[in-house]
C-alpha positions as CSV (number, residue, x, y, z in Angstrom):
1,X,-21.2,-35.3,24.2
2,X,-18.9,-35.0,21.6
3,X,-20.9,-32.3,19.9
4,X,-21.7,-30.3,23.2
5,X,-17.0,-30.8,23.0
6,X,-16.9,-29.3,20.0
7,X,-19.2,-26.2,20.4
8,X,-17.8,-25.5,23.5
9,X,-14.2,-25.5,21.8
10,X,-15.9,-23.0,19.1
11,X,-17.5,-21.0,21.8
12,X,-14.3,-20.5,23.8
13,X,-12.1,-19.8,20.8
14,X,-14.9,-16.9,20.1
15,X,-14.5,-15.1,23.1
16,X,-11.0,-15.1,22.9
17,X,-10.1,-17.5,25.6
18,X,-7.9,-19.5,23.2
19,X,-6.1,-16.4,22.0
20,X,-2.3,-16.6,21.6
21,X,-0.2,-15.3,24.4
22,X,1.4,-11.7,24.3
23,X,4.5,-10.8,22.3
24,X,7.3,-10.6,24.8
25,X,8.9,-7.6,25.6
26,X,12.6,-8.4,25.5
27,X,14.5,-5.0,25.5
28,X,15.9,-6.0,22.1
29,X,17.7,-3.4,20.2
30,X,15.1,-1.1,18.6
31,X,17.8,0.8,16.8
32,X,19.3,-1.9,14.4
33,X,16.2,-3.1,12.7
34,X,16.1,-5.1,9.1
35,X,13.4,-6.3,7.2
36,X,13.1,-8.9,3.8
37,X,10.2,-10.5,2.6
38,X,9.3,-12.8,-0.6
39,X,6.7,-11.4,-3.5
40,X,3.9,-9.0,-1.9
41,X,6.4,-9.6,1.8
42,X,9.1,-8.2,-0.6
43,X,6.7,-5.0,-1.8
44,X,5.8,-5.2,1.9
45,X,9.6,-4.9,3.1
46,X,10.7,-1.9,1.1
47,X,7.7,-0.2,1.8
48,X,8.3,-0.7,5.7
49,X,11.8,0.4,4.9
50,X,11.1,3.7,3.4
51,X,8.3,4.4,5.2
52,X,10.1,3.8,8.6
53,X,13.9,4.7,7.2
54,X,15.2,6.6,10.2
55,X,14.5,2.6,12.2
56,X,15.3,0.5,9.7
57,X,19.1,0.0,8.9
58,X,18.7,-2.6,6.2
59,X,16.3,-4.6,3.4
60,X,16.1,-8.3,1.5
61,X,13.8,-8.1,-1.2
62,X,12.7,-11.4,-3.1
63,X,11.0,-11.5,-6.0
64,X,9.4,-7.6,-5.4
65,X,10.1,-4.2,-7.0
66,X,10.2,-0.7,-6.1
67,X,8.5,1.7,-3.1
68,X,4.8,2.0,-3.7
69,X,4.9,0.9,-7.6
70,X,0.9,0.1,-7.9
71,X,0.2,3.8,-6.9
72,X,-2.9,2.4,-5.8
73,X,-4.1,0.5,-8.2
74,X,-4.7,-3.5,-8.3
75,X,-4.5,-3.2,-12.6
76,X,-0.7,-1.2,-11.9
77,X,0.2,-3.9,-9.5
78,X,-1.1,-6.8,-12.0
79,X,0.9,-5.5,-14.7
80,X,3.8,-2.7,-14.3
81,X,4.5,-4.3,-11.3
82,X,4.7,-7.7,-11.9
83,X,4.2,-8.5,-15.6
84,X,4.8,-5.1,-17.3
85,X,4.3,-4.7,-21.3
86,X,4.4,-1.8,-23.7
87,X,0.6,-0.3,-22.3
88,X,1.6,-0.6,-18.8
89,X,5.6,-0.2,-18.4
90,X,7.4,-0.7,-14.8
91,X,7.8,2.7,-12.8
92,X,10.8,4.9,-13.5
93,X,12.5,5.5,-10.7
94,X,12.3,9.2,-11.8
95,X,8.8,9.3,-11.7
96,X,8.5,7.8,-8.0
97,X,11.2,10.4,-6.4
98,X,8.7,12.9,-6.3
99,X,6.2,11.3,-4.6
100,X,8.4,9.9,-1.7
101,X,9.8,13.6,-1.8
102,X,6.6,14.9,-1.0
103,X,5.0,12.7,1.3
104,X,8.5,13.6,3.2
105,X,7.7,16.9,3.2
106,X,4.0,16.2,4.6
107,X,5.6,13.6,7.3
108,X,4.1,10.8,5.9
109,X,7.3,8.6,5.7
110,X,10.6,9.4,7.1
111,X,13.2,11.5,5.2
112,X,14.6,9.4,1.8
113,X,17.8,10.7,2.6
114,X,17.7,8.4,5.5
115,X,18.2,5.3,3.2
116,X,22.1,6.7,2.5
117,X,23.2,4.1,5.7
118,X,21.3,1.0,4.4
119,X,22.2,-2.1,3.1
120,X,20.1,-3.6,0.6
121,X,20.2,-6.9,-0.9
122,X,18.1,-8.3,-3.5
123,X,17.3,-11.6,-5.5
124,X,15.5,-12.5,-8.5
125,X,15.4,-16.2,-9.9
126,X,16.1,-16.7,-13.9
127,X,12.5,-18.6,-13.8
128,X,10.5,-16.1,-12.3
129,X,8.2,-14.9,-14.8
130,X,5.5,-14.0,-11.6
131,X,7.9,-10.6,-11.0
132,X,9.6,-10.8,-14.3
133,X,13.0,-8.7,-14.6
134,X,12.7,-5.4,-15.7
135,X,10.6,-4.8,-12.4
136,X,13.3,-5.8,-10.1
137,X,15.7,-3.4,-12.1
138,X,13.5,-0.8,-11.4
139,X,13.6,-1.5,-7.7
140,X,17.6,-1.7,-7.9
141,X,17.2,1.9,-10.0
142,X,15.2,2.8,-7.5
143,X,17.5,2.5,-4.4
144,X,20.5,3.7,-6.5
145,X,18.8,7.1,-6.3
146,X,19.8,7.8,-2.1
147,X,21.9,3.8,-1.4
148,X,25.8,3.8,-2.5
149,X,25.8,1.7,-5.2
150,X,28.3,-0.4,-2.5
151,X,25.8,-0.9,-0.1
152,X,23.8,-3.0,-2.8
153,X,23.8,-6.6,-4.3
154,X,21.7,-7.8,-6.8
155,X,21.8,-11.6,-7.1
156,X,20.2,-13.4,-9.7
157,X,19.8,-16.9,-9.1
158,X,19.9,-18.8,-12.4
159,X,16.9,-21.3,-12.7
160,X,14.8,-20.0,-9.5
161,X,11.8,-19.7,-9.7
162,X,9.1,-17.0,-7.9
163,X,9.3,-17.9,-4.2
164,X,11.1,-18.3,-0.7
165,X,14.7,-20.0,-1.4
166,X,15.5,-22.2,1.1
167,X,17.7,-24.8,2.8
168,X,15.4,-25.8,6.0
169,X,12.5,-26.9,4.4
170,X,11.9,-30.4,3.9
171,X,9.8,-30.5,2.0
172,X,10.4,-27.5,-0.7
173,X,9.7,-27.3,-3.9
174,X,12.3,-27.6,-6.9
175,X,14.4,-24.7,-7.6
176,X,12.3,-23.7,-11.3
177,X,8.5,-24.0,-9.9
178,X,6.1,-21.1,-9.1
179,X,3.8,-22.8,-7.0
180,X,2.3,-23.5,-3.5
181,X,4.0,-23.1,-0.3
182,X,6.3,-21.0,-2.9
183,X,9.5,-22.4,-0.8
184,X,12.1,-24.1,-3.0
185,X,15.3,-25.5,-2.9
186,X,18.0,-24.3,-5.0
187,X,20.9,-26.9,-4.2
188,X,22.5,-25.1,-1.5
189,X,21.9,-21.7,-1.7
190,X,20.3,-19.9,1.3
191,X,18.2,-16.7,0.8
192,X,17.6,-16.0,4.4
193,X,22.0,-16.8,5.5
194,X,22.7,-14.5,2.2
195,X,20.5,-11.9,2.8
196,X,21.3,-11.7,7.5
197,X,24.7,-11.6,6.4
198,X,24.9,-8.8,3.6
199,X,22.6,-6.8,6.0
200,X,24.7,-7.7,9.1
201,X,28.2,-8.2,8.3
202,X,29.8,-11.5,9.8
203,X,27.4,-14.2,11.4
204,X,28.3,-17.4,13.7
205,X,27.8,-20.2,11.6
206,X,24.1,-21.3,11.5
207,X,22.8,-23.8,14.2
208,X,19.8,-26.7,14.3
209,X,17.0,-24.2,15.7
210,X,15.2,-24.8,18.8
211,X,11.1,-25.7,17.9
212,X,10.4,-24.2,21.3
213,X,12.0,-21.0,20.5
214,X,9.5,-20.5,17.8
215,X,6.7,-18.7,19.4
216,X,3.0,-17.9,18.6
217,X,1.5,-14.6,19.8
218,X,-1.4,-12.1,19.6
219,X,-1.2,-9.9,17.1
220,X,-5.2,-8.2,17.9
221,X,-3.4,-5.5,20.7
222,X,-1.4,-3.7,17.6
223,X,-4.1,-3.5,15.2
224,X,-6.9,-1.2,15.7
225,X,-10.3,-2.8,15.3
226,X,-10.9,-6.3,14.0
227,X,-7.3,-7.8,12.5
228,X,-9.4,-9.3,10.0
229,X,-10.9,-5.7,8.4
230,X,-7.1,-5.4,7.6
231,X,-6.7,-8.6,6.4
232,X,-4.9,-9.5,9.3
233,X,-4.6,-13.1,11.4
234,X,-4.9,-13.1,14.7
235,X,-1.9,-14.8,15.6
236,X,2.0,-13.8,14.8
237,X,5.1,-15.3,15.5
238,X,8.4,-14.8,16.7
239,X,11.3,-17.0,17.0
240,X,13.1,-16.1,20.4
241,X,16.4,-17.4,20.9
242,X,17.2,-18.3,24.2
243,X,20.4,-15.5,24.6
244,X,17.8,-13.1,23.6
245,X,15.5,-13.5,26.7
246,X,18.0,-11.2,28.7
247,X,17.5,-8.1,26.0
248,X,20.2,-6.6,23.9
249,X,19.2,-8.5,20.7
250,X,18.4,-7.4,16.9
251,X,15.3,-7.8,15.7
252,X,14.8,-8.7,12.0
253,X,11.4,-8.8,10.1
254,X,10.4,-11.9,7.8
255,X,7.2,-10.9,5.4
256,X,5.6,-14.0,4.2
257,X,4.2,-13.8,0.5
258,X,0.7,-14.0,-0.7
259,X,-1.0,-18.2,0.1
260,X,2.1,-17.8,2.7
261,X,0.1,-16.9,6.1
262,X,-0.9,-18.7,8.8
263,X,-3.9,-19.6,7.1
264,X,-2.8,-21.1,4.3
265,X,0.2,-22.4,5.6
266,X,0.5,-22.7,9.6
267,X,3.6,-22.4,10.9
268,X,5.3,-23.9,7.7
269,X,7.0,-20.7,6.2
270,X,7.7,-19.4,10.2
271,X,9.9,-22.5,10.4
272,X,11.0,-23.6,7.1
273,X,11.9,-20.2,5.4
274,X,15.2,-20.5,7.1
275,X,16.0,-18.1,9.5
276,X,15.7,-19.2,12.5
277,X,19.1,-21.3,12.3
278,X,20.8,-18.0,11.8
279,X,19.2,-16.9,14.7
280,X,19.8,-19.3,17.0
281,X,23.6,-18.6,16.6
282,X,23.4,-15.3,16.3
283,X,21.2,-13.1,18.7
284,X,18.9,-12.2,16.2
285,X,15.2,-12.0,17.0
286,X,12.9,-13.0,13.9
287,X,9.2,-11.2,13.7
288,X,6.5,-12.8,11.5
289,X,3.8,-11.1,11.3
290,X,0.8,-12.6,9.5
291,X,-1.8,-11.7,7.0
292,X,-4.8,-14.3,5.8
293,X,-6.6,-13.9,3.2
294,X,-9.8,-11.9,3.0
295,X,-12.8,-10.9,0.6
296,X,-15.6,-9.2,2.5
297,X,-17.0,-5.7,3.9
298,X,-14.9,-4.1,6.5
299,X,-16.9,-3.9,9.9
300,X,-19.3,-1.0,10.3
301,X,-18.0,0.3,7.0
302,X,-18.4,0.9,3.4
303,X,-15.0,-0.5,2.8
304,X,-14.4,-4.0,0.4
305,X,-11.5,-5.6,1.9
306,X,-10.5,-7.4,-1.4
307,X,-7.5,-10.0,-0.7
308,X,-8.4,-13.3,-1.9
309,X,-4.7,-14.8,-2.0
310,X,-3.3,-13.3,2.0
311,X,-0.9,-11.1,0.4
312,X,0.5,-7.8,2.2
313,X,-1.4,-4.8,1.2
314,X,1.2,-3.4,-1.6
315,X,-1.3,-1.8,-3.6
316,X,-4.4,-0.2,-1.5
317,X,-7.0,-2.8,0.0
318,X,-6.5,-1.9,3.5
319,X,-6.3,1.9,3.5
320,X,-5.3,4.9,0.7
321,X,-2.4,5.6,3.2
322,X,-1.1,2.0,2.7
323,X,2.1,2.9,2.0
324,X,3.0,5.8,4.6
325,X,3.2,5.4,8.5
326,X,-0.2,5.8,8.6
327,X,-1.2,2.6,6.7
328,X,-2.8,0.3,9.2
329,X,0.0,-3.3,8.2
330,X,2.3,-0.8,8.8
331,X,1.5,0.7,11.7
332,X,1.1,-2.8,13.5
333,X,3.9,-4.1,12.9
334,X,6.1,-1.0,13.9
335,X,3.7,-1.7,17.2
336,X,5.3,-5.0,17.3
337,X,8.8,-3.8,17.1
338,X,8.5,-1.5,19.9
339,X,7.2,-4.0,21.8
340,X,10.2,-6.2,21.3
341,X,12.1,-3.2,22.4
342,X,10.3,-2.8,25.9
343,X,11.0,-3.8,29.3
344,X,9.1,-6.7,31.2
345,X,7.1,-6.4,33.2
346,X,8.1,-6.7,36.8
């Protein structure tokens, strides 16, 4: 009996009887969008950002560097993007300009000159040789080329080390490691509270969240095809604040990092990264969308979906177009977005 209990379980989670519910549609305000993320989430944000600039009105980037820096390439994002030396240097900004000029031009991403009205905030920890330095002063050179040098703030956090900095989790790791679930405390510093209120000028104090508020949902109607040829999970979430069930909230986006996703993790980074406090006090909507990881052939294709560790795709494993508004990451999650923005249903 207890076998025939179990394979039924299996068979119904198959079909897709167990799937998550839908993500609401909450007329939230579409027009005041922000996005951060932590390590390939951070790669994952400013590519979102620039890709999407005419939506999105502000970035937090943790432990990341600048706009498309593998080019493409998993050896570039290895190295030059991560742990550059004299072979394999970081990007100069110089060099990237042209290619977000001309993707531009082909309508590809949204116009650069749309960054000029974001805010962009960015950390690095002293510890963090995962993203070492010079990469993340490339990403602030980067910026500096279309931000106002005003509407930036780099903050380097001394002993940090590569992940998620954060207040709610109790459980997190000490501020210097570089190591799984990659969410640390640094006495009382909170990323999320630094970053919500750089990008969005005065919050209400934080609040204790509500667990009920934090939502799970289906992520398979964005994506088209099998979430997992994407390296996608099935299931997002979203923490909904009550005040925001009426409509008329912002909507920010938290990336996760790579060994971050639901997969590896659960709902851990979803609740302990730290945001949802803000939230609660603040009508903010939070979106999580998820990634898992992957390593196999793409359905009915030729394709090698190569993602061993659930990170975003920062350097190519989902699509050559990864980085435009055509990528497929990208183009679910602005899916997601606009269905925040909708109307219920009646």
């Amino acid at each position: 009996m207890k076998r025939m209990s179990v394979m039924l379980a299996a068979a119904l989670a198959a079909s897709g009887a167990l799937a998550a519910p839908p993500l609401p549609a909450l007329r939230a305000d579409g027009s005041a969008v922000t996005v951060s993320g932590i390590s390939s989430g951070g790669y994952m944000a400013g590519q979102f950002q620039v890709a999407y600039s005419k939506l999105v009105r502000g970035v937090g980037i943790l432990a990341a560097g600048p706009y498309d820096c593998a080019d493409g390439s998993v050896i570039r994002a290895m190295t030059a993007c991560m742990a550059p030396n004299r072979w394999m240097p970081p990007p100069k900004p110089a060099d990237i300009k042209p290619r977000i000029e001309s993707r531009a031009r082909l309508d590809l991403i949204d116009p650069p000159s749309a960054l000029a009205d974001d805010k962009v905030w960015v950390l690095t920890g002293s510890a963090d040789h995962t993203v070492e330095r010079p990469v993340v002063d490339a990403l602030m050179g980067f910026y500096q080329q279309w931000v106002p040098a005003a509407s930036t703030r780099l903050v380097t956090l001394p002993g940090a080390g590569h992940a998620m900095i954060s207040v709610a989790d109790g459980k997190a790791n000490a501020c210097d490691t570089s190591e799984p679930p990659f969410i640390n405390r640094c006495g009382d510093f909170d990323a999320p509270g630094e970053l919500l209120g750089f990008l969005l000028g005065g919050l209400n104090p934080k609040v204790v969240p509500e667990p009920g508020n934090l939502v799970s949902f289906d992520q398979r109607p964005f994506i088209g095809g099998a979430p997992i040829d994407i390296s996608m999970a099935d299931e997002g979430f979203a923490y909904v604040p009550a005040a925001c069930r009426a409509g008329g909230c912002r909507v920010h986006v938290a990336f996760h990092g790579c060994r971050q996703g639901v997969d590896a993790l659960g709902r851990r980074f979803a609740e302990g990264a730290g945001y949802n406090a803000w939230a609660e006090s603040n009508r903010l909507v939070i979106l999580y969308p998820q990634v898992v990881a992957r390593s196999g052939w793409a359905s009915g294709s030729m394709r090698w979906v190569y993602n061993p560790k659930g990170c975003w795709d920062w350097w190519g494993y989902s699509a050559v177009d990864y980085a435009t508004r055509n990528g497929p990451q990208m183009v679910a999650v602005r899916k997601m977005i606009s269905r925040l923005a909708d109307a219920p249903a009646r």
